[in-house]
C-alpha positions, 0 to 999 in steps of 0.5 A: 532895616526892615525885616517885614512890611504891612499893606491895606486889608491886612496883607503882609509881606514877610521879606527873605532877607532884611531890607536896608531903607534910605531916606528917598527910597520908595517901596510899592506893593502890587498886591495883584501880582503878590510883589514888592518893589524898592525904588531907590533914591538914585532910580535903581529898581529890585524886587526882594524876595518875599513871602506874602500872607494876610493878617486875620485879626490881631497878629493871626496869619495865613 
């Protein structure tokens, strides 16, 4: 289970709801369109609800 996902440089994504992993799933970020998107092992695709901020320093978020 996984309530909040770390990227590069610091970007974070904060999920609405928790998110259930399995083993084979996938997760990509496209920091670009601020998006998150799970692959699950079988093919199907979501795109969780999210919140994204960046991490200035030691736990510090904007």
């Amino acid at each position: 289970m996984v309530d909040e996902l770390g990227a590069e440089f610091g970007y974070f994504c904060e999920l609405a709801e928790p998110l259930f992993l399995a083993p084979g799933d996938r997760i990509l970020f496209d920091g670009m369109r601020a998006t998150l998107t799970v692959t699950r092992a079988g093919g199907a695709t979501s795109s969780p609800s999210a919140r994204w901020g960046v991490r200035c320093g030691r736990d510090i978020r904007i």
